[in-house]
Backbone as ProteinMPNN parsed JSONL, in Angstrom:
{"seq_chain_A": "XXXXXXXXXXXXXXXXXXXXXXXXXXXXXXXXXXXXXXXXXXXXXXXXXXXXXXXXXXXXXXXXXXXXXXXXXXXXXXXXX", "coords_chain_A": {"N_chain_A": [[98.435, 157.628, 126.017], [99.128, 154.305, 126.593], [99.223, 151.435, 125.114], [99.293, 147.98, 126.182], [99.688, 144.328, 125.695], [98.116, 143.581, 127.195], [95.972, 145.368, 127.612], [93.288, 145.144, 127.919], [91.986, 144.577, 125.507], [91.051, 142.588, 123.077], [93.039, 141.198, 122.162], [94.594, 140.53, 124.065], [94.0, 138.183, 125.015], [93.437, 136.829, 123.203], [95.501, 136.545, 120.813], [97.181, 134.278, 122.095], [95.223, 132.071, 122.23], [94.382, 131.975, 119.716], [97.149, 130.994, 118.839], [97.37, 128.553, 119.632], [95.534, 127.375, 118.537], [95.706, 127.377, 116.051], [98.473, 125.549, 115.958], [97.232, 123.537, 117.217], [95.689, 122.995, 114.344], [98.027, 122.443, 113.275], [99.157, 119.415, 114.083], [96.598, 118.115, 114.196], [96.431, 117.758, 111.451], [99.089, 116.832, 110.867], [98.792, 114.455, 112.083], [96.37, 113.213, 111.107], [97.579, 113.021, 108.599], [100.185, 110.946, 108.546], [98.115, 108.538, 109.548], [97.029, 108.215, 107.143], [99.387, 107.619, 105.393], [100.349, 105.214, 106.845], [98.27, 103.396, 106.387], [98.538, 103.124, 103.434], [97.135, 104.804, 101.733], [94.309, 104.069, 101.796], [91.275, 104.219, 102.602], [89.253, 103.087, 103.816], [89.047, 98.875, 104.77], [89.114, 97.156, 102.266], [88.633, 94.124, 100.75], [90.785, 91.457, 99.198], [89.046, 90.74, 96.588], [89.531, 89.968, 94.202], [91.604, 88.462, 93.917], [91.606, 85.961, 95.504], [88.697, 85.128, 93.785], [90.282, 84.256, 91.505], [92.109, 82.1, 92.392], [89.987, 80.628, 93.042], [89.128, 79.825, 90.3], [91.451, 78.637, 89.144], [90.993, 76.449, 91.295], [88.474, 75.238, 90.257], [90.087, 74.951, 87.379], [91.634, 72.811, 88.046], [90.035, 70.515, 88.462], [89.313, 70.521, 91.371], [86.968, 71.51, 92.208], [83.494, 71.315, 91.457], [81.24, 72.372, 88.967], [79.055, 73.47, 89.733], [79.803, 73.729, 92.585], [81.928, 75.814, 92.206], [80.385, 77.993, 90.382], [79.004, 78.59, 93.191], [80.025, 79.227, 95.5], [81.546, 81.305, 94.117], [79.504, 83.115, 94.281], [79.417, 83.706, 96.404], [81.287, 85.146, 97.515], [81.572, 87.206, 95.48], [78.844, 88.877, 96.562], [79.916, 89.669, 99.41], [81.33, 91.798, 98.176]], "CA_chain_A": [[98.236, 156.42, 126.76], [100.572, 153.389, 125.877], [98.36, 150.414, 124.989], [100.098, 146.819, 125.987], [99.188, 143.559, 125.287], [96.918, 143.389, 128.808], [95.343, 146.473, 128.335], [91.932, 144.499, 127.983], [91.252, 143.983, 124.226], [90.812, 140.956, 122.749], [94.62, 140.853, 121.832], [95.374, 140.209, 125.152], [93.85, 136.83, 125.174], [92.933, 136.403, 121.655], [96.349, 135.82, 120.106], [98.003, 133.268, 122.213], [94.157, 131.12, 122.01], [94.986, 131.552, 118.076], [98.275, 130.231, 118.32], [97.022, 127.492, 120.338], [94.374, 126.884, 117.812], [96.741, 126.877, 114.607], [99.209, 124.257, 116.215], [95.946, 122.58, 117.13], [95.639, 122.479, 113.33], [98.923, 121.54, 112.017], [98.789, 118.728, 114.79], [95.712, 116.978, 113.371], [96.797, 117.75, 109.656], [100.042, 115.609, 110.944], [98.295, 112.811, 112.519], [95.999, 112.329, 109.563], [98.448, 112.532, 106.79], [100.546, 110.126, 108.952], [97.538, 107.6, 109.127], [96.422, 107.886, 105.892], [100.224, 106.881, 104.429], [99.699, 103.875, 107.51], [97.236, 102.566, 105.454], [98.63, 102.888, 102.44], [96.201, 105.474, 101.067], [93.11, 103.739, 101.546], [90.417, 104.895, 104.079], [88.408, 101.255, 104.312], [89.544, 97.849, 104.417], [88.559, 96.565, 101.134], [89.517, 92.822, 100.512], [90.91, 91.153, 97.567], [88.275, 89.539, 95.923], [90.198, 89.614, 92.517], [93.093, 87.134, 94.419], [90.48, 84.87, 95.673], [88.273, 84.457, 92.043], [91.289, 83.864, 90.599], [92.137, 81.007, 93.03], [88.823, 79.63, 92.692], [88.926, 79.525, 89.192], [92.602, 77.572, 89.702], [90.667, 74.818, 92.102], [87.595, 74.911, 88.955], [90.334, 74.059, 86.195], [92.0, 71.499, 88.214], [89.0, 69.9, 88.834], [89.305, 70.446, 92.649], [85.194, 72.273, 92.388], [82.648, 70.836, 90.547], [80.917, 74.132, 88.035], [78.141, 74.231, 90.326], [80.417, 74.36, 93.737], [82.213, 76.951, 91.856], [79.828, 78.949, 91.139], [78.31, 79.236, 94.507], [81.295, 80.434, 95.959], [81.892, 83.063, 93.311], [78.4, 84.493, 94.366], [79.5, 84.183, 98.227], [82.547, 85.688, 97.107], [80.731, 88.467, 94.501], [78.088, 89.728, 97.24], [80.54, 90.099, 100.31], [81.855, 93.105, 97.527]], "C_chain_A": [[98.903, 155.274, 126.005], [99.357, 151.931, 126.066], [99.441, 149.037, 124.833], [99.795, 145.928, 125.72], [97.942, 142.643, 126.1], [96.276, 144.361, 128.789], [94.066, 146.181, 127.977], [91.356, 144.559, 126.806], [91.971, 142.861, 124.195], [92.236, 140.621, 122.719], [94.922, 139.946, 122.769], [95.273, 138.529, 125.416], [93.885, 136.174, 123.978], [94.384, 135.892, 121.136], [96.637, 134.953, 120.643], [96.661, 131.748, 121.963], [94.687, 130.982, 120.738], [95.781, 130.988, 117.806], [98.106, 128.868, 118.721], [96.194, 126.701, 119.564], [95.159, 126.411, 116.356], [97.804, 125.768, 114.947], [98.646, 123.016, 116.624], [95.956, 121.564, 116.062], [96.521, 121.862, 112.796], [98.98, 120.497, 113.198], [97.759, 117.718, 114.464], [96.412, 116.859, 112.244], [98.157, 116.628, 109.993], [99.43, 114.265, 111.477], [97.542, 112.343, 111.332], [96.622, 112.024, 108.579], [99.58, 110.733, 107.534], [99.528, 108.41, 108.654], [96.988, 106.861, 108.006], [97.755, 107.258, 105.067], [100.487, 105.575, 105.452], [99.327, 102.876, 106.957], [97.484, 102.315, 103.887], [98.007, 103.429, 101.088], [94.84, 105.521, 101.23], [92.116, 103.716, 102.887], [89.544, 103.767, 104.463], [89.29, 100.479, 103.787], [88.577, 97.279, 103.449], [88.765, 94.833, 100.955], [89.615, 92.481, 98.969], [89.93, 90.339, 96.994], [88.887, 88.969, 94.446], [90.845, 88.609, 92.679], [91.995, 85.899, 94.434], [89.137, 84.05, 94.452], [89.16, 83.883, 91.489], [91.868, 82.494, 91.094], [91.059, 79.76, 92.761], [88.754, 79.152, 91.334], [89.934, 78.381, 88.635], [92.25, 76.22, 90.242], [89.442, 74.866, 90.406], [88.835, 74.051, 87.618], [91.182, 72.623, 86.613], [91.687, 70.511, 88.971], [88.69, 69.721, 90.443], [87.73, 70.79, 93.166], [84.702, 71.485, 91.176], [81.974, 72.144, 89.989], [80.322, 74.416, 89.055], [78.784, 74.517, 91.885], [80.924, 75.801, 93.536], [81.276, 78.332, 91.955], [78.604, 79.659, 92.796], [79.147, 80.008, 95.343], [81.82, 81.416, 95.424], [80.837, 83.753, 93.525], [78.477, 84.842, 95.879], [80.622, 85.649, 97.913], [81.457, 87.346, 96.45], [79.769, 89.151, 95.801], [78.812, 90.242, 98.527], [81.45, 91.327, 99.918], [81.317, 94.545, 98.655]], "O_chain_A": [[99.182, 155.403, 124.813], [98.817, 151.62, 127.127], [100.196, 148.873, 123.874], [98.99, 146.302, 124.867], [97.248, 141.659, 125.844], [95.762, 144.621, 129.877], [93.511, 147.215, 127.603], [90.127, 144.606, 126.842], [92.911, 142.341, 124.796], [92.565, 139.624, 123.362], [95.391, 138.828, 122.552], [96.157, 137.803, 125.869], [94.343, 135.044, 123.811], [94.436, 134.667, 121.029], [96.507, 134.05, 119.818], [97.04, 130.631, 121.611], [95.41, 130.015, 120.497], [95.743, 130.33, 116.766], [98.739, 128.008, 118.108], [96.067, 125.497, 119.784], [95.13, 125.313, 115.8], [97.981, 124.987, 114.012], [99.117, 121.882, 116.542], [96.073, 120.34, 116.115], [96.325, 120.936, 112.009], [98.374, 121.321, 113.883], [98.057, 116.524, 114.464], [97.032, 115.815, 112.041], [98.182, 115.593, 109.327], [99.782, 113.144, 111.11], [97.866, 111.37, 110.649], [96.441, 111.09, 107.798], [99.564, 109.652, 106.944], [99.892, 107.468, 107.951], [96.644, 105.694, 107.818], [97.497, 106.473, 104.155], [100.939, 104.649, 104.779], [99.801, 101.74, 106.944], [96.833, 101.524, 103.205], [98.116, 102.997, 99.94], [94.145, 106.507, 100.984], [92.364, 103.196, 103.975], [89.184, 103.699, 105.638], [90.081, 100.735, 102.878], [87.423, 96.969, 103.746], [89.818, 94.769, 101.589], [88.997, 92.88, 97.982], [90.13, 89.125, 96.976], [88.721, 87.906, 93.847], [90.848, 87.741, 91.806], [91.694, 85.13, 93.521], [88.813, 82.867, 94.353], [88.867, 82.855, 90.878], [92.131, 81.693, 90.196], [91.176, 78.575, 92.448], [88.302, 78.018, 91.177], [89.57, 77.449, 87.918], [92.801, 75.16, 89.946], [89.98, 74.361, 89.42], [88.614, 72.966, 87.079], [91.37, 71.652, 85.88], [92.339, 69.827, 89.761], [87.888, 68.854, 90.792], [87.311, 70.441, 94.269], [85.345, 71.123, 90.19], [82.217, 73.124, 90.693], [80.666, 75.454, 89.622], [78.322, 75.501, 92.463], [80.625, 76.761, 94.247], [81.219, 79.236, 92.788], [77.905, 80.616, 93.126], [78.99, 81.152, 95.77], [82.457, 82.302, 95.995], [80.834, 84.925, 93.148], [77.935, 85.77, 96.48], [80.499, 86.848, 98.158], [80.865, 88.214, 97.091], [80.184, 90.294, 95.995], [78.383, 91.34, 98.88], [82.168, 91.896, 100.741], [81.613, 95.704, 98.361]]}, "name": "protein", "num_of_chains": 1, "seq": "XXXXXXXXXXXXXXXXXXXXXXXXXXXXXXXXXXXXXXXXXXXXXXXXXXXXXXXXXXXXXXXXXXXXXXXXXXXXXXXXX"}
């Protein structure tokens, strides 16, 4: 008896679902790697708080903040971490 690729095991359906399922996979695996170099690596938007202290500390030495304005905005600044 000559067994084909219809002769009602799984084959018959089973591989082309599999192939369907592995191009599935490389399909995501390309969209994520894509988004993730998008972003630049980084999976949340973080913000700079380092830029912004460093600014503030800029208006503090040229007297643009008074200490105690300063630091209130370095703790707005510090808890929005």
């Amino acid at each position: 008896m000559m067994h084909g690729p219809w002769d009602g095991s799984w084959w018959g359906f089973g591989m082309p679902l599999l192939w369907l399922l592995f191009l599935a996979l490389i399909v995501v695996g390309v969209v994520l790697l894509v988004r993730s170099f998008s972003r630049g690596g980084r999976t949340q938007h973080q913000p700079d708080t380092n830029g912004a202290l460093q600014i503030l500390a800029e208006r503090l030495a040229r007297g643009e903040l008074d200490p105690d304005e300063y630091q209130q905005r370095r703790r707005v600044l510090l808890e929005g971490r």
